[in-house]
C-alpha positions in Angstrom: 33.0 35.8 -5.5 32.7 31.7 -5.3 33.2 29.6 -8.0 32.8 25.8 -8.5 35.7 23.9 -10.5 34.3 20.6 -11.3 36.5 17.9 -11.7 35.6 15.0 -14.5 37.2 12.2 -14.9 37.4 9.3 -17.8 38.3 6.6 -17.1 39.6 5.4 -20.2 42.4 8.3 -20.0 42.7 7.5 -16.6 43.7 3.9 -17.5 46.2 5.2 -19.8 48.3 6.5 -16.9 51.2 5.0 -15.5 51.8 5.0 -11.8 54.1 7.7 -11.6 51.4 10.4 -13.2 48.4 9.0 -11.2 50.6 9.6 -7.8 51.5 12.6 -9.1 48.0 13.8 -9.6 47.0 12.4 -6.3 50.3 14.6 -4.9 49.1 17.3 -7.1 46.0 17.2 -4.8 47.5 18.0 -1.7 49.7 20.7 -2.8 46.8 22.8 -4.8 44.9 22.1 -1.5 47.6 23.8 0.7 47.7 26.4 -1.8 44.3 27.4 -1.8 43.7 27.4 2.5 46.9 29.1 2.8 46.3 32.0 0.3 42.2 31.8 2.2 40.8 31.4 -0.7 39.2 27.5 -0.3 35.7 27.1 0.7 35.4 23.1 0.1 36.4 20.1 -1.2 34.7 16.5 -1.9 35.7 13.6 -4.2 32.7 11.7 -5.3 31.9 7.9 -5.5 31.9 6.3 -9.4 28.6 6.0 -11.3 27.8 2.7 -10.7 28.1 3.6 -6.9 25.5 6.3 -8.1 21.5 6.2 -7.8 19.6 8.7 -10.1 16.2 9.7 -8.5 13.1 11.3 -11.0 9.3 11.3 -10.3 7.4 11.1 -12.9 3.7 11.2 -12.6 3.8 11.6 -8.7 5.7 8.1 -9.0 9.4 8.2 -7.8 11.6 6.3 -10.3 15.4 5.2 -9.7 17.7 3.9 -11.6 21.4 2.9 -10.9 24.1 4.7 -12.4 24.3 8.3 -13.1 21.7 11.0 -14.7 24.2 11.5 -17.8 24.9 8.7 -19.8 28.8 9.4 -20.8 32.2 7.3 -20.3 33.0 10.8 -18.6 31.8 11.2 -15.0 31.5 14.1 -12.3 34.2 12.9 -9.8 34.8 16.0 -7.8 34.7 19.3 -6.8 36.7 22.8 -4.9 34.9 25.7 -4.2 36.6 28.8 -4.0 36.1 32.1 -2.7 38.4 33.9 -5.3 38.1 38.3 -6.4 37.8 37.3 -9.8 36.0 34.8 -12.7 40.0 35.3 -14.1 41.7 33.9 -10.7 39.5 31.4 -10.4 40.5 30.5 -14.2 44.0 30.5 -13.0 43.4 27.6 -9.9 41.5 25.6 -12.5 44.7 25.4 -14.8 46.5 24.5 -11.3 44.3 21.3 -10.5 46.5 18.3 -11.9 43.4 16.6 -13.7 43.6 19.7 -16.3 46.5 18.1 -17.8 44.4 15.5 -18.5 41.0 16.6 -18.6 38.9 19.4 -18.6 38.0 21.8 -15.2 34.9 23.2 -15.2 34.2 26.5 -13.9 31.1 27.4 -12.7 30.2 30.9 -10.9 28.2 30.3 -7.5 24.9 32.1 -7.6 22.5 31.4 -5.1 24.1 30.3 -1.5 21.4 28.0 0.8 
């Protein structure tokens, strides 16, 4: 089964941070990476631009309207995502609590239902 573990950030708690923890979530990266293409179980990986790097797309009326910024209006922003190709809801549960931003944030995760 695939699930998607969404990473969101805030960057008011990111702020808080010193040095030390943000290069230790960066680190953190890396190693849950290795973890999860050496044990087969990762799919794929992207880190995502910031909101205001964001355009929002909606056609209303046959009329396509865009805005800047992102479609939910929230300090908190979607800022990443793994996908991973896991024999249970509860092991993919268990990489989500191994992503360094859950120390700081939540990990959202999200079975994969339909494949394009």
């Amino acid at each position: 089964m695939r699930y998607l573990l969404t990473l969101h950030m805030n960057p008011t708690v990111w702020a808080t941070l010193g040095d030390d923890q943000k290069t230790a979530v960066y680190e953190g990266h890396g190693a849950f990476t290795k973890l999860i293409t050496e044990s087969g179980e990762m799919v794929e990986t992207k880190a995502l631009a910031e909101p205001t790097e964001t355009k929002t797309v909606q056609v209303k009326d046959g009329v396509v309207q865009t805005k800047n910024g992102g479609f939910v209006d929230s300090e908190a922003f979607l800022c990443g995502y793994y996908v991973v190709d896991v024999e249970s809801e509860a092991r993919a549960v268990e990489l989500a609590a191994k992503i360094p931003d859950a120390q700081y944030t939540a990990v959202e995760v999200r079975q994969v239902i339909h494949e394009g």
